[in-house]
C-alpha positions, -999 to +999 in steps of 0.1 A: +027+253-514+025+287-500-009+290-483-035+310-503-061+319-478-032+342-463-022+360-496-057+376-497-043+399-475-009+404-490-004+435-514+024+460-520+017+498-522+034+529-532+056+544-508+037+578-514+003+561-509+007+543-474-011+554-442-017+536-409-039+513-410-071+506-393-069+467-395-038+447-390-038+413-400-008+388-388-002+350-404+020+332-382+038+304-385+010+279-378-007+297-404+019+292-426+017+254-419-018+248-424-016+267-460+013+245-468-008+214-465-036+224-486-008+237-508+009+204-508-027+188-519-031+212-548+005+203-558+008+164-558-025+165-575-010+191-603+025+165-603+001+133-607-012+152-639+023+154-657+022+145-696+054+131-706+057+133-744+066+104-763+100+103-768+124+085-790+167+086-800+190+066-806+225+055-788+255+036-803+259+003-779+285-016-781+292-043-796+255-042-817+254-006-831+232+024-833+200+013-812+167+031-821+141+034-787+113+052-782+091+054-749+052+057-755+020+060-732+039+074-702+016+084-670+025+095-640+007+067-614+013+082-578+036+111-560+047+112-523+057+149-511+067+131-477+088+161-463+081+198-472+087+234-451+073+267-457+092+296-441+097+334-443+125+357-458+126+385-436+120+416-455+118+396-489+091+369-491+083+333-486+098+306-499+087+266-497+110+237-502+104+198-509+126+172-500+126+134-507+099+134-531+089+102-551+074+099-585+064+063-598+056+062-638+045+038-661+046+035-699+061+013-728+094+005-748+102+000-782+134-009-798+154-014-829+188-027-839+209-042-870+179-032-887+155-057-886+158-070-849+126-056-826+121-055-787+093-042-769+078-047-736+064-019-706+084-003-680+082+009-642+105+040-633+110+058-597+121+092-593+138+094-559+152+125-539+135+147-555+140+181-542+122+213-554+129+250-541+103+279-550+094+315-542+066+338-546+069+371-557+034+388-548+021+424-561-017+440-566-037+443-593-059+477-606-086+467-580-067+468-550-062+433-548-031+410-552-020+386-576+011+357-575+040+346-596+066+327-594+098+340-584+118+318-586+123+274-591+147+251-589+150+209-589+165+184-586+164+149-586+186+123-567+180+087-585+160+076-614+157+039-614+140+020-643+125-013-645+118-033-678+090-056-685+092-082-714+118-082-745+149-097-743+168-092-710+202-089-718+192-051-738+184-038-706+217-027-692+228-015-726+202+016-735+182+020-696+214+049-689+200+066-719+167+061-714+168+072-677+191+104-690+164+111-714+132+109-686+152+127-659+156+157-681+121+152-692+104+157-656+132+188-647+115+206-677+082+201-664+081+203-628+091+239-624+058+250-653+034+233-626+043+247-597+045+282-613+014+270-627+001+261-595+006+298-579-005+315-606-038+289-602-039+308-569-052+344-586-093+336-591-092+327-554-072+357-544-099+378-567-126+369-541-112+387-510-138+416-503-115+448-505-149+467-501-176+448-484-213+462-480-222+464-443-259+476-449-277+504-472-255+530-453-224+519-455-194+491-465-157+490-455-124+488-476-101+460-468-073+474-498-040+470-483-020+506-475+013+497-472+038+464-486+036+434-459+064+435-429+079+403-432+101+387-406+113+357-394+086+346-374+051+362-390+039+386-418+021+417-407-008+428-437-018+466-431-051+472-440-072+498-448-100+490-423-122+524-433-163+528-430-175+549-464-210+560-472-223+533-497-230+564-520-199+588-515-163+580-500-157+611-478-129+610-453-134+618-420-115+646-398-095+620-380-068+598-394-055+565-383-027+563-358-003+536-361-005+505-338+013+472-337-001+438-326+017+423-295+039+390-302+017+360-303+018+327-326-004+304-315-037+308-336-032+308-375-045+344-379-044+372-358-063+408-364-068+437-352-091+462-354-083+496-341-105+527-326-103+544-363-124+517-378-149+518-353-151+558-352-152+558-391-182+539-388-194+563-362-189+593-388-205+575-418-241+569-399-235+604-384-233+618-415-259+596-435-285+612-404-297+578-389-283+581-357-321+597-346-351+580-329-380+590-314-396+575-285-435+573-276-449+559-242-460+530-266-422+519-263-417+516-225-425+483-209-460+482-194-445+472-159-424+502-154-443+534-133-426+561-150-447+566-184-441+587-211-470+614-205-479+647-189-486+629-153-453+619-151-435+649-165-457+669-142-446+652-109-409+668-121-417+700-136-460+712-126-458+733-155-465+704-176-491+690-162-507+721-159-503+738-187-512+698-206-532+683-185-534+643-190-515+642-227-493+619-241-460+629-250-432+622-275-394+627-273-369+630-303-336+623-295-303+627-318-266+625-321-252+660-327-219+647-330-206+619-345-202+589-310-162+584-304-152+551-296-121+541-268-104+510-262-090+502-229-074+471-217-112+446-210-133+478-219-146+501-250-163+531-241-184+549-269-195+585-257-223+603-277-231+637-277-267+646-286-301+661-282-336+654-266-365+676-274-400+667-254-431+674-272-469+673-259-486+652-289-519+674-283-556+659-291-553+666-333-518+647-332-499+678-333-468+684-314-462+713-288-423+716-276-417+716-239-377+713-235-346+707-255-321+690-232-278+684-240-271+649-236-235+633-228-241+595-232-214+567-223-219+533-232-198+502-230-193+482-258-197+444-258-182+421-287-188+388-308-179+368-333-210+356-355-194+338-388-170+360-405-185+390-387-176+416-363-210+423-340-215+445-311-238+460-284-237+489-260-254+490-228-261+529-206-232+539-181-244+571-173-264+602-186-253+639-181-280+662-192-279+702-196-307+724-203-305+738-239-341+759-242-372+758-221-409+761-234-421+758-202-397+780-180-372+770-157-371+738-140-345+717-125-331+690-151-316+666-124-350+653-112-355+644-151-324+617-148-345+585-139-373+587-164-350+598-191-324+575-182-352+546-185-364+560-218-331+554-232-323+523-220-356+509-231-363+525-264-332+538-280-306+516-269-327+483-287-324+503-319-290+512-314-288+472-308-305+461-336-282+483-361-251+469-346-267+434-344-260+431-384-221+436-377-197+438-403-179+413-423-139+406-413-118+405-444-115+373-459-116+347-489-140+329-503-149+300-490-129+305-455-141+304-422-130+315-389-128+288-360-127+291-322-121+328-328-111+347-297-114+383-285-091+406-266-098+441-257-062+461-253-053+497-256-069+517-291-075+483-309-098+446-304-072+420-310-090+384-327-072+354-327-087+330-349-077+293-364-092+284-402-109+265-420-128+257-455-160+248-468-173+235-504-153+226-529-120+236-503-129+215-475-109+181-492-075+200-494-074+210-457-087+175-447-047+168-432-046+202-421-077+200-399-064+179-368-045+209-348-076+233-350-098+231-320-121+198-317-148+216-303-148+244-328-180+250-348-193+277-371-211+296-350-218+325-325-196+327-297-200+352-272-164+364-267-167+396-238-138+395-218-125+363-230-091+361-234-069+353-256-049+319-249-019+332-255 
């Protein structure tokens, strides 16, 4: 069966509608693999369940006559699917074939001649060589996400071989042709309804992929697809959206997407990248909501450190201060006057942050008096995880350029205020920044999937995560066969992932 987990990321769009995306998801050929066992799971389990009518005709046998049968209480009693492929149509789809298949059924006979002569007795029949042939046609629904059908369905089956229990012996050989006749046409009729049955069974599951997924009281991101999957032979490539919004408005931001393309890789099941634009969207949604603000008191600096937060030190830098505020404690506010702009290098993601800090004297009545307002140029380097099904960063200080924007105090000279600003940051706004970006933000996925022994690469404008997976609940005892070529070693868990790379 074609592998459901991956199909939460498929989708077809209108040509008129497509951008870049900001996320680029790629199933290879492993994952392909792994979907088809769970697949093939779901599908002997849907082939045990066949009901074969009753059935009943009648035949002229020579030399006795017309023969009435009938065949009652017919159950399927096991399946082998011993040999199955999934692989890709490039530019068209995917398609799954089954080979040697075997089908053993039981059930009961009944027959009639010259009227008043009666046989019964139970019988065993094999299906062998059974082949079967599907596609899957794949579109999206009003929500953004996709549904399945099937496209198309063919079978065949090589041998039907019967095997009578009781009656008289010598009937056998003269109705089992018809009777096999009869069954092999039987199970041709129904095989093709389950599996189509079978990947439409596949839409609930699909419903649970989070096109738009809350990332906190600020914000969530849409995962709709923006363009129809590039399929070739090796892989399919899933565009998605990959945008921050305001949890209360969508707004775009001034910046589009630009495209980018993931580098040829296949051995992980899933690969995904996340570009600069989905980072920077995020940056312009907490810009925007106004949270990207803090202030700092001396309350906030570690006790050790000799540089404090108050007139004293202040004073040592610019005398005004300290004379002017003579042994005060002081207060800084310090903003973001632009949204931060995220870059992605090969092993390194710079976020730069243009902003603001104003210095105030917190006087004796709690009231503030303004001393300065410096310009601050900020670059920080990003660090990257993998916690669950979430995306999670920090950002640790690079540098600080400061420029003097107003002076309450007259003129002084800004450089000798690096250090104890520098350590005011670094201290006090930076653990906040940390904390915000310590909730992450969930990675699209399905219900009920996890990612195992994911991996991180930094590489030019997007993070590239390669990632095996795996189920839980009411999953988990579908990919049981699939589970022996993920990583023995993986667990669900937090794995710190900087400069790791991928194992290509």
């Amino acid at each position: 069966m074609f592998p459901w987990w991956l199909l939460g990321f498929l989708a077809l769009c209108p040509a008129s509608l497509c951008i870049n995306p900001g996320i680029t998801g790629r199933i290879t050929q492993n994952g392909l693999e792994y979907g088809k066992q769970i697949g093939m799971t779901v599908l002997q389990q849907k082939l045990k369940s066949i009901k074969i009518p009753d059935m009943s005709g009648k035949e002229k046998v020579s030399p006795i006559g017309k023969v009435r049968y009938s065949l009652t209480a017919m159950q399927v009693v096991s399946v082998s699917l011993p040999k199955s492929a999934v692989g890709l149509s490039p530019g068209t789809g995917v398609v799954l074939s089954i080979g040697n298949a075997y089908i053993s059924i039981k059930g009961n006979w009944r027959v009639k001649y010259l009227r008043i002569v009666k046989h019964h007795g139970s019988f065993d029949l094999s299906v062998s060589g059974l082949t079967i042939s599907a596609g899957i046609r794949v579109s999206r629904d009003e929500t953004g996400r996709p549904t399945v059908s099937s496209a198309s369905c063919s079978t065949s089956i090589g041998g039907v071989r019967i095997k009578f229990h009781g009656g008289a012996s010598w009937l056998y050989n003269l109705f089992s042709k018809f009777i096999e006749k009869a069954l092999r046409k039987a199970l041709s009729n129904k095989i093709c309804p389950l599996v189509s049955d079978a990947i439409g069974g596949l839409n609930p599951h699909l419903k649970t992929l989070n096109v738009l997924a809350k990332v906190d009281r600020h914000a969530e991101v849409e995962y709709s697809l923006v363009s129809p999957p590039v399929i070739t032979k090796n892989y399919i490539d899933l565009g998605l959206k990959g945008e921050f919004y305001n949890i209360r408005q969508h707004r775009e931001p001034p910046f589009s997407a630009p495209p980018f393309s993931l580098p040829e890789q296949a051995s992980r099941m899933l690969y995904i990248g996340v570009s600069e634009f989905t980072l920077n969207s995020a940056g312009f949604v907490y810009y925007s909501a106004g949270v990207l603000n803090t202030s700092v008191t001396d309350d906030m600096i570690p006790k050790s450190s000799p540089l404090r937060l108050n007139t004293q030190t202040f004073g040592v830098f610019i005398p005004q201060i300290e004379k002017s505020y003579p042994n005060m404690s002081m207060k800084l506010i310090v903003q973001a006057t632009q949204q931060p702009h995220a870059t992605m290098q090969p092993s390194n993601i710079t976020v730069e942050v243009m902003g603001s800090i104003a210095a105030y004297v917190i006087k004796p009545d709690s009231t503030l008096a303004p001393l300065f307002v410096l310009g601050m140029k900020a670059s920080t380097s990003a660090n990257l995880l993998i916690s669950g099904k979430k995306l999670v960063g920090s950002v640790t200080l690079n540098g600080l350029v400061l420029s003097l924007q107003k002076s309450y105090v007259g003129p002084f000279q800004i450089q000798a205020l690096q250090t104890v600003l520098q350590l005011a940051l670094k201290f006090a706004v930076l653990p906040k920044v940390n904390e915000l970006l310590k909730g992450g933000f969930p990675l699209p996925t399905i219900d009920k999937m996890n990612l195992v022994n994911p991996q991180i690469q930094i590489l030019k404008d997007y993070v590239l995560i390669g990632t095996d997976v795996a189920f839980t609940g009411s999953l988990a005892r579908y990919s049981d066969t699939a589970k022996a070529r993920v990583h023995p070693d993986a667990a669900f868990r937090v794995v710190r992932l900087r400069g790791t790379p991928l194992k290509l």
